[in-house]
C-alpha positions in Angstrom: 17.1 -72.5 41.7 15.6 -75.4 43.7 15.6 -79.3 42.4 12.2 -80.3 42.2 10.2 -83.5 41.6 9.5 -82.9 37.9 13.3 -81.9 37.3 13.9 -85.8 38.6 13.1 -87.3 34.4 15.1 -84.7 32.7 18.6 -84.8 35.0 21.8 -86.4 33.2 20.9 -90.2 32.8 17.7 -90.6 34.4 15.1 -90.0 31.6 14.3 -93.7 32.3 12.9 -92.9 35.5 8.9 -91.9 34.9 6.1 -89.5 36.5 3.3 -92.3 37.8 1.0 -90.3 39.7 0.7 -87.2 41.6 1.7 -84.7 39.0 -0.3 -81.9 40.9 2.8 -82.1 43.7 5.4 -82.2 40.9 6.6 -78.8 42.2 7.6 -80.3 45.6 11.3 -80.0 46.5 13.9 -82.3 46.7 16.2 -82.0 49.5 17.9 -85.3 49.3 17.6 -89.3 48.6 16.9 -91.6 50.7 16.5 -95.6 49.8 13.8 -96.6 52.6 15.0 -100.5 53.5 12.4 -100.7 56.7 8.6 -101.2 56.1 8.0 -98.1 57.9 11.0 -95.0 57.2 9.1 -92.4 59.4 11.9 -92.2 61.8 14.5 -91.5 59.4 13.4 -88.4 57.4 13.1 -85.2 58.0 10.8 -84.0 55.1 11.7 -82.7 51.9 13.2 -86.4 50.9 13.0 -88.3 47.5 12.4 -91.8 48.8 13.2 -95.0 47.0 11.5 -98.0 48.1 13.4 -101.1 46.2 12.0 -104.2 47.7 15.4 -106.0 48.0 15.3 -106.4 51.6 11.8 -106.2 52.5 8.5 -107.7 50.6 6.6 -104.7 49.4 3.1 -105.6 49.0 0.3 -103.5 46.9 -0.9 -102.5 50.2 2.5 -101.8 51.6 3.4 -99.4 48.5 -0.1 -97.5 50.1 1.0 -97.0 53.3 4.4 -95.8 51.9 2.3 -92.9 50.2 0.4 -92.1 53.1 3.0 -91.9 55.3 5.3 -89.8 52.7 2.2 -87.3 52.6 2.5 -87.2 56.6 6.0 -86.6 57.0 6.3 -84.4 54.3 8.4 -85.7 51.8 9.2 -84.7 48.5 8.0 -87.7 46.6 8.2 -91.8 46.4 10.6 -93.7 43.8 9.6 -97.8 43.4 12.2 -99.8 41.6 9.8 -101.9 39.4 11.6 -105.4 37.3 10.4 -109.3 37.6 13.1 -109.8 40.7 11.3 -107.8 43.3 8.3 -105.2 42.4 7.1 -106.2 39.5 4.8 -103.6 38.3 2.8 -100.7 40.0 -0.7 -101.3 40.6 -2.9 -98.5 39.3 -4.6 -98.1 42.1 -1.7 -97.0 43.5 -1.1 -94.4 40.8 -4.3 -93.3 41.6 -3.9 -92.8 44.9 -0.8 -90.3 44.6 -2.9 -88.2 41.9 -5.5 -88.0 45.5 -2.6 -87.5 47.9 -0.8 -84.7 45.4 2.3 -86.9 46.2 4.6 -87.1 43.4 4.9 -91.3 42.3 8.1 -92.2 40.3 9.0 -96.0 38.8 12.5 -96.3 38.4 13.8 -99.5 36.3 16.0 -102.1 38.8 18.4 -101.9 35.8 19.1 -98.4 36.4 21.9 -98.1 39.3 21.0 -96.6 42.3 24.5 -95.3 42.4 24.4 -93.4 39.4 20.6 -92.2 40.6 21.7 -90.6 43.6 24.7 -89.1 42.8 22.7 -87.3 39.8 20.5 -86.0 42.2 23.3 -85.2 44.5 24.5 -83.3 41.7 22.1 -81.3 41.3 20.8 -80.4 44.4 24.7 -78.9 45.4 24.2 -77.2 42.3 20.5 -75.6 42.8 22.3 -74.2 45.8 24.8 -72.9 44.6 23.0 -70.8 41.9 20.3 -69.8 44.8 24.0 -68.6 46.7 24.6 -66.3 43.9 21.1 -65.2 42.9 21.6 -61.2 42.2 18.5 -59.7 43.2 14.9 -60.7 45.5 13.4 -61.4 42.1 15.7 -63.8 41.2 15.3 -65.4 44.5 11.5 -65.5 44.2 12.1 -66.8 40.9 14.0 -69.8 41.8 12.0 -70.9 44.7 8.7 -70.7 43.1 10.2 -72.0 39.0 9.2 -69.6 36.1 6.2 -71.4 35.5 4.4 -71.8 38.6 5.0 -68.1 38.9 3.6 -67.6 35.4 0.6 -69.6 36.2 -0.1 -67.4 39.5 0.3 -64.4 38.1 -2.0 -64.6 35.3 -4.4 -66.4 37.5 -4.0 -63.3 39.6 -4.4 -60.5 37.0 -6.8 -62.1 35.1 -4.6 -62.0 31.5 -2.2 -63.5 30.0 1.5 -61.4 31.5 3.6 -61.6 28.9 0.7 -59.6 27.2 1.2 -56.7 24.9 2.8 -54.2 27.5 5.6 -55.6 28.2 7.9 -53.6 26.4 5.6 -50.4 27.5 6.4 -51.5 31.2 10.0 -51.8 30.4 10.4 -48.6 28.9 8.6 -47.3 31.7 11.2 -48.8 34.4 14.1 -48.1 32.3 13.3 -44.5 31.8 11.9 -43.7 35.4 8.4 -42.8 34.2 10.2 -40.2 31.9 7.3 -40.0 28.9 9.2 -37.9 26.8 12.4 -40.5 26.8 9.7 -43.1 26.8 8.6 -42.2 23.6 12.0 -41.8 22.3 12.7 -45.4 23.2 9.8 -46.8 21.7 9.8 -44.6 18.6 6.0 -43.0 18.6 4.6 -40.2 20.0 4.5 -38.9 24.1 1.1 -38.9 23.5 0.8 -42.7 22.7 2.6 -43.3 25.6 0.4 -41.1 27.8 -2.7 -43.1 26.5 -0.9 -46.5 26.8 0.2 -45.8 30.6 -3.7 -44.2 31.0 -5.2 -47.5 29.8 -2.8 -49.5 32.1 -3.8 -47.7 35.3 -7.6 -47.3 34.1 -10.1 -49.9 35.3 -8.8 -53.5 36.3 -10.5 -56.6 35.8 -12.7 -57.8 39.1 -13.0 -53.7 40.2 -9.9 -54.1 41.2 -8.2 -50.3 41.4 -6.2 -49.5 38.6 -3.5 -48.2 39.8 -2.7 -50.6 41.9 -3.4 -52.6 39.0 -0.9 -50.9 37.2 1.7 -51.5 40.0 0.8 -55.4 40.3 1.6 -55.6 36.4 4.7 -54.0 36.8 5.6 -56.0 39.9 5.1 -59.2 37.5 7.0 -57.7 34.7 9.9 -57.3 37.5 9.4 -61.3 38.3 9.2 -62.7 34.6 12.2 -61.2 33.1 14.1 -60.3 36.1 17.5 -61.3 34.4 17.1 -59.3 31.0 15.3 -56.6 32.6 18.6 -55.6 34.9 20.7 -56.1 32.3 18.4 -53.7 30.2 18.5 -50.9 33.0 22.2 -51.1 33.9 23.0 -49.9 30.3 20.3 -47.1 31.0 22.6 -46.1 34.3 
C-alpha cells in the first residue's frame, strides 16, 4: 500500500483539509511533509513531498502561490497544502485552482486552525504504515496492487480490455485457476454441465474486441482476474491444495 494525495482528506483528523484543484494527479504519492518557509523550497526536496506553504514567515502573494505550483510540477512533488484563515492567506484565488487542474498538481487548503503538528504526524503515520503493509505484501499481485490502488488498476484494465472486469466470468476464471483447467472438476465446482464449461471457456478465448487474438485475450482476462482479487483468490486456491 502507498499514501497517496487523495488518501490526504480521509486520514484520522484531517477531513478538514480539502481537494482544490488538480484532482487528475490525486494518485501521486506522498513520501513525506514538508512546511516550505522560503519563497522558493527547490533546494530542499527531493520529489515525492506533500508541501505546506503557511505564509507565517513569508508574504505569499496570488502570484507567489503560482510559482509554488509550477515549481512543485518541476521538482516533482507530490502535491501543495496552503494554510488559508484571515491572519495570513486568506482565501485561494481560483485562478489558482485552475491552474493545478492544468498542471495535474494536486492543490489542498488546509484551515490555520488545524495544527500542523497533529497534520504531519498523521501523515507520518501513515506513510510508516503504507510501508510496512508493502513489507509484507504476499505475492507480485499484491505488490502491483498497492502501488498502482485498486481503482486505478480497475480503470486501466477495463480501459484495456474494452469491458467492464468484474464482468460475468469471474467466477468461470476462478474455477478455471483453482481447478488447473480441469473441465470435468470445473463443472463440478460450478454445478452445470462440462459442456457449459467448454462453451463458456470457447467464448472467452473466441474473438476479442479491437481484433485483438483471443487467446491472448483469454490470458489478459485471466491476468486481470489475478490483479483484482488477488487476496480472495489465494485464499480460494490454497484450500484447493
Amino acid at each position: 500500500m502507498v499514501l497517496r494525495c487523495r488518501d490526504i482528506p480521509a486520514l484520522p483528523g484531517l477531513d478538514a483539509i480539502r481537494l482544490r484543484g488538480g484532482a487528475s494527479g490525486a494518485d501521486r504519492p506522498v513520501r513525506w511533509p514538508y512546511v516550505a518557509e522560503n519563497r522558493s523550497f527547490r533546494d530542499w526536496v527531493k520529489g515525492g513531498e506533500l508541501v505546506f506553504v503557511t505564509g507565517i514567515s513569508r508574504h505569499r502573494s496570488p502570484q507567489n502561490l503560482a510559482e509554488c505550483l509550477y515549481e512543485g510540477r518541476e521538482c516533482g512533488i507530490s502535491g501543495l497544502v496552503v494554510l488559508t484563515g484571515d491572519a495570513y492567506i486568506g482565501l485561494l484565488p481560483s485562478r489558482l485552482c485552475q491552474l493545478a487542474d492544468e498542471l495535474s498538481l494536486p492543490l489542498f487548503e488546509q484551515p490555520y486552525s488545524l495544527p500542523m503538528v497533529d497534520v504531519t504526524e498523521a501523515i507520518g503515520r501513515a506513510i510508516v504504515s503504507a510501508e510496512r503493509q508493502d513489507g509484507a505484501a504476499r505475492t507480485l499481485a499484491d505488490a502491483i496492487v498497492a502501488d498502482l490502488g485498486r481503482e486505478r488498476l480497475r480503470v486501466l484494465v477495463e480501459r484495456y480490455l474494452g469491458e467492464d472486469p468484474a464482468g460475468t466470468d469471474g467466477e468461470l476464471l476462478d474455477a478455471w485457476l483453482c481447478h488447473r483447467g480441469n473441465q470435468s472438476l470445473m463443472a463440478e465446482a460450478l454445478g452445470c454441465h462440462r459442456n457449459t464449461i467448454r462453451n463458456r471457456l470457447h467464448r472467452l478465448a473466441g474473438p476479442a474486441p479491437g481484433g485483438r487474438d483471443g487467446h491472448e485475450h483469454f490470458k489478459t482476462r485471466l491476468l486481470a482476474h489475478l490483479l483484482l482479487d488477488a487476496e480472495g483468490l489465494a485464499s480460494r486456491l490454497q484450500e484447493n491444495i
